[in-house]
C-alpha positions as MATLAB code, in Angstrom:
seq = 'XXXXXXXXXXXXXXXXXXXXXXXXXXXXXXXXXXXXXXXXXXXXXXXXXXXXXXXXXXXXXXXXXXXXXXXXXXXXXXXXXXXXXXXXXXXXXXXXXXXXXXXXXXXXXXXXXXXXXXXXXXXXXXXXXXXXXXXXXXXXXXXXXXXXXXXXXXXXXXXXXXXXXXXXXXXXXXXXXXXXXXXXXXXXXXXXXXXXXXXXXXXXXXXXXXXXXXXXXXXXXXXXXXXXXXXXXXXXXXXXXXXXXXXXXXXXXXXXXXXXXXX';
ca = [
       0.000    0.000    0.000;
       2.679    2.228    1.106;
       4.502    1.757   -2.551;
       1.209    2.205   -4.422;
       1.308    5.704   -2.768;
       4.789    6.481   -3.506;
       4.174    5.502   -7.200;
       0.947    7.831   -7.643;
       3.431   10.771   -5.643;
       5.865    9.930   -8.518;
       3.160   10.465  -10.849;
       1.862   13.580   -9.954;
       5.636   14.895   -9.657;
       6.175   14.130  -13.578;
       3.049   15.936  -14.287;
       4.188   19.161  -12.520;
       7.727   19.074  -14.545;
       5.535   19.091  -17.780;
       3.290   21.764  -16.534;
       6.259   23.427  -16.195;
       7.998   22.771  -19.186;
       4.797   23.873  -21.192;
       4.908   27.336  -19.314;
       8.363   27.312  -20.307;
       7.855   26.562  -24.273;
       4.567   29.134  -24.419;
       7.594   31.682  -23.000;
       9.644   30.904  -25.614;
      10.833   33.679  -28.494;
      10.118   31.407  -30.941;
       6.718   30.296  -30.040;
       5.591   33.686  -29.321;
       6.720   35.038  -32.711;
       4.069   31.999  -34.180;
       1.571   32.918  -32.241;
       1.930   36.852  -33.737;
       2.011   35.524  -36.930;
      -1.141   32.884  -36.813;
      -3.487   35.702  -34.822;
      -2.182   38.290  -38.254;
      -3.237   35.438  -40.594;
      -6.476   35.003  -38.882;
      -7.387   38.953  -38.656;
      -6.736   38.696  -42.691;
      -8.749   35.765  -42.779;
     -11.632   37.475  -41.184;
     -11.233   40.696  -43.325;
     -11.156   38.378  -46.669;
     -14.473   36.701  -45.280;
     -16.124   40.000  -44.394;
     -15.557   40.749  -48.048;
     -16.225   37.984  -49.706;
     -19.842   38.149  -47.699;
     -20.101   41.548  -49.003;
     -19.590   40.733  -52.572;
     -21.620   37.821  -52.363;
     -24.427   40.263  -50.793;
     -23.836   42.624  -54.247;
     -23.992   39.183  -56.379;
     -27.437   38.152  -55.170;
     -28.413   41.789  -55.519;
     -27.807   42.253  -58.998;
     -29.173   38.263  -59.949;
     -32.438   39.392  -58.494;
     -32.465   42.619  -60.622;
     -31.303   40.303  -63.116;
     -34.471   38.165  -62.725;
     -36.830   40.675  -62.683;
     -35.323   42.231  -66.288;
     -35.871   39.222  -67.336;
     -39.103   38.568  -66.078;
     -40.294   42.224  -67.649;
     -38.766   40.467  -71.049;
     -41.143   38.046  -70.987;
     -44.147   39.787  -70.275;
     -43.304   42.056  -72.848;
     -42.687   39.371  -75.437;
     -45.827   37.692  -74.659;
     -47.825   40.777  -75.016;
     -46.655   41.453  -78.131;
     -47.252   38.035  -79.395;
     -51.215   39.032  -77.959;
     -51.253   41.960  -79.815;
     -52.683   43.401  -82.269;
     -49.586   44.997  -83.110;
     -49.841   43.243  -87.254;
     -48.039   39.674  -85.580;
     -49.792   37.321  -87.330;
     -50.936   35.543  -90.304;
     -54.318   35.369  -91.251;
     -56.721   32.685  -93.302;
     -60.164   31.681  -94.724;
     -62.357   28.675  -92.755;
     -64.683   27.914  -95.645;
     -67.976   25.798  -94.216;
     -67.672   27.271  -90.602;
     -68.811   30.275  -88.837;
     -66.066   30.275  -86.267;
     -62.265   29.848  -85.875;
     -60.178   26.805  -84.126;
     -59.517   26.926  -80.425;
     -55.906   26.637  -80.609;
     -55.197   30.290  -79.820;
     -56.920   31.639  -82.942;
     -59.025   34.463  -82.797;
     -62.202   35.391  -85.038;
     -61.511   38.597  -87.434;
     -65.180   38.241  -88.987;
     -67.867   35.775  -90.112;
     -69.542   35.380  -93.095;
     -70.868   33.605  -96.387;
     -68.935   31.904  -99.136;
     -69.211   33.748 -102.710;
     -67.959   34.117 -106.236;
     -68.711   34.823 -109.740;
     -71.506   32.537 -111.276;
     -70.662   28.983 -112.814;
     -72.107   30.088 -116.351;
     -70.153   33.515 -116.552;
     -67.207   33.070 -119.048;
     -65.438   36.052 -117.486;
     -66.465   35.549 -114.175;
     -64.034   36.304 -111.042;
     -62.287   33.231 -109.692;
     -61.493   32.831 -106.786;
     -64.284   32.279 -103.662;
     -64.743   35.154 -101.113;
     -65.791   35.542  -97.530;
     -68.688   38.197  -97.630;
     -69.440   39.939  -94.304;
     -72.931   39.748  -92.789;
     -72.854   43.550  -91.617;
     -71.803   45.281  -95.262;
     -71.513   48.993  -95.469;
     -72.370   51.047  -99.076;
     -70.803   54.098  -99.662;
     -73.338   56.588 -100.151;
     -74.869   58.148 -103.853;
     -73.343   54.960 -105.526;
     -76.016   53.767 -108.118;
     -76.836   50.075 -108.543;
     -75.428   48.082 -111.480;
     -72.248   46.807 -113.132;
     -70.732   44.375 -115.210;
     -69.451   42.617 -112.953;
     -71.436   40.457 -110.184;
     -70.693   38.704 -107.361;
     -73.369   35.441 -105.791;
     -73.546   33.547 -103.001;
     -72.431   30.186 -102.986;
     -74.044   26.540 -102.031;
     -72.825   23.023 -101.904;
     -73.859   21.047 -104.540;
     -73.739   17.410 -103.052;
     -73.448   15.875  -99.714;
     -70.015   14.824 -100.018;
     -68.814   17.625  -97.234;
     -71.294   16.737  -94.568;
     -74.809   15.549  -94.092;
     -77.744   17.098  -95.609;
     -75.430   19.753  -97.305;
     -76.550   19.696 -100.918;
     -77.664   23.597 -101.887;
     -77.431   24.755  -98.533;
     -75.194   28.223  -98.093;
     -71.833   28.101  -97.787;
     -70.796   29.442  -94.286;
     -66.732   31.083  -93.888;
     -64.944   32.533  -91.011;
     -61.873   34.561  -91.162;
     -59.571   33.812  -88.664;
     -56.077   35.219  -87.051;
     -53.693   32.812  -86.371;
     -52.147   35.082  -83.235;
     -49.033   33.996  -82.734;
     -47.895   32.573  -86.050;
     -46.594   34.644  -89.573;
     -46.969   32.269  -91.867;
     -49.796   29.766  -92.936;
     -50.110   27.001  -95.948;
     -53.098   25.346  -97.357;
     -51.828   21.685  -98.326;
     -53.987   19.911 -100.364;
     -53.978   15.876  -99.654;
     -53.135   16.103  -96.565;
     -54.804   15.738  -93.141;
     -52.037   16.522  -90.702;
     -49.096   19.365  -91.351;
     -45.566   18.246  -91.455;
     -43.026   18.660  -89.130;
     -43.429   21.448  -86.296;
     -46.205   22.981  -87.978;
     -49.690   23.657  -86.262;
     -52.995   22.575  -87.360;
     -55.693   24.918  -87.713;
     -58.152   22.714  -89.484;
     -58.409   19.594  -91.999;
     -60.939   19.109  -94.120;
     -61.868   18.349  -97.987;
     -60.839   19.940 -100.955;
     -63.431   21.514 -102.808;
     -63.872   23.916 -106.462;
     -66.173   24.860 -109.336;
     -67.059   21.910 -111.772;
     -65.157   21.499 -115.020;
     -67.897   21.668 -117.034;
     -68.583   25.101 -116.059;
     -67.618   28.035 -118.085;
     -66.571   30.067 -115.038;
     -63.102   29.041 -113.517;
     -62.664   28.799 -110.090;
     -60.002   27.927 -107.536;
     -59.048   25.036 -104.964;
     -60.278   25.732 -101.400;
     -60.418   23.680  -98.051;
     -63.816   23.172  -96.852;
     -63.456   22.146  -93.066;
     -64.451   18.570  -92.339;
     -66.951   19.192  -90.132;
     -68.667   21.874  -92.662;
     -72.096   23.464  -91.413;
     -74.894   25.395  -93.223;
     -76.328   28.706  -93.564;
     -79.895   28.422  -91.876;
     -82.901   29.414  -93.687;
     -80.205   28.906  -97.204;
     -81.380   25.482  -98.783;
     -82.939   26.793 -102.134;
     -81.144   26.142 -105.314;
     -80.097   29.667 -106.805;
     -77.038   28.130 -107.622;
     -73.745   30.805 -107.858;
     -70.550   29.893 -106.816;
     -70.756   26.106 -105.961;
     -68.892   23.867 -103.945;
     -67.878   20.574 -105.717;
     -65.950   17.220 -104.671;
     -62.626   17.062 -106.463;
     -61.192   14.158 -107.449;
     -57.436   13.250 -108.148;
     -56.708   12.263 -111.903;
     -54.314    9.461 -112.643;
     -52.472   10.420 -115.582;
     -49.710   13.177 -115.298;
     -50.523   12.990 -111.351;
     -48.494   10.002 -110.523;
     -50.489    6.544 -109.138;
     -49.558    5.205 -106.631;
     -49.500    6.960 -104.451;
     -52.898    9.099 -105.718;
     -55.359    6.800 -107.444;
     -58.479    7.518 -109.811;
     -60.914   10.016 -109.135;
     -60.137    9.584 -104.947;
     -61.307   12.348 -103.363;
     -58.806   14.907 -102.588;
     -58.316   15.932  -98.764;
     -56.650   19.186  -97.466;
     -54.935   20.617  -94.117;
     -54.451   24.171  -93.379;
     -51.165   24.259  -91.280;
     -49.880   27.509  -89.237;
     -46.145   28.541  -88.293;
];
């Protein structure tokens, strides 16, 4: 017991002498001079992160600024695309009284016309007339040139068609410039948009008056109180002729489909 004593003195004796030696050491020149040196380096160290916060501070600053320019960019881009600033492109729905809800917006509604079928020198092309015209005032009636209404002349575009009026809408394709009428097509290639499909329709080749290709929406409607026969500018089925047109693919006389695409 008395030993066990003696060794835990001897014990606590060594741990004084290092005590010491450490008071000693933090004395020393040497270590003094490194302890100068590390407090410098961490005063610098402080000062660099104090400016580093700072810059990071101006940083976030001008990325919000940054986000809000761009956010104002947008807006301003999409209100011009929902302008009526001229963007646009704009396009005939022949057999409907309204426009596609894919963005596109109605300009007017109205009924199909032309020149008359028997009329040698007869206009063309098929027109959207306006339900609401306006005259200009002290113009006298007449002229030699004359302009009817139009009517399907089958029921190859929908049921119950057959010399019923010829509804047309003219639409505004908002955000596109350019659109194509394809005929024998259904869907548009590539990334362009569809605005409608439908059937292909004209004048008949036995009439004197020429006439034009147009695409008569497949889900064509009617004019109400417009089923008599006055005839006019007519709607007909057209059919593709083998011959110079290539078949295969096309064969005879099918009936010609169209797609009015948007870009």
């Amino acid at each position: 017991m008395r030993n066990l004593k003696c060794f835990v003195c001897f014990l606590f004796s060594i741990a004084e002498i290092v005590a010491e030696d450490r008071r000693l050491l933090l004395n020393d020149p040497d270590v003094m001079t490194q302890i100068k040196q590390m407090s410098l380096e961490l005063q610098n160290l402080k000062q660099k992160t104090s400016q580093l916060e700072q810059e990071l501070t101006q940083k976030s600053s001008e990325v919000s600024v940054m986000k809000l320019d761009l956010g104002s960019a947008k807006n301003e881009i999409t209100q011009l695309k929902n302008s009526n600033s001229g963007f646009g492109s704009v396009y005939t729905r022949w057999g409907r009284k309204d426009c596609p809800s894919n963005g596109t917006e109605l300009v007017y509604t109205g009924v199909a016309g032309g020149g008359y079928l028997g009329n040698t020198g007869a206009a063309a092309n098929y027109v959207c007339l306006p339900h609401d015209p306006d005259f200009i005032h002290g113009d006298t009636p007449g002229g030699s040139a004359t302009i009817y209404g139009s009517e399907y002349q089958d029921n190859y575009f929908g049921h119950n068609l057959y010399d019923n009026d010829v509804p047309c809408a003219v639409c505004r394709a908002v955000t596109k410039s350019s659109v194509v009428m394809i005929p024998g097509k259904t869907k548009c290639y590539g990334d362009w948009n569809l605005e409608f499909f439908g059937r292909l329709g004209a004048g008949a080749d036995s009439h004197s008056a020429a006439s034009e290709f147009v695409c008569v929406d497949q889900q064509a409607q009617y004019i109400e109180g417009g089923g008599a026969n006055h005839n006019g500018k007519l709607f007909y089925k057209v059919g593709a002729k083998c011959g110079s047109l290539p078949c295969p693919p096309y064969y005879d006389m099918a009936p010609v489909s169209c797609v009015v695409c948007s870009k």
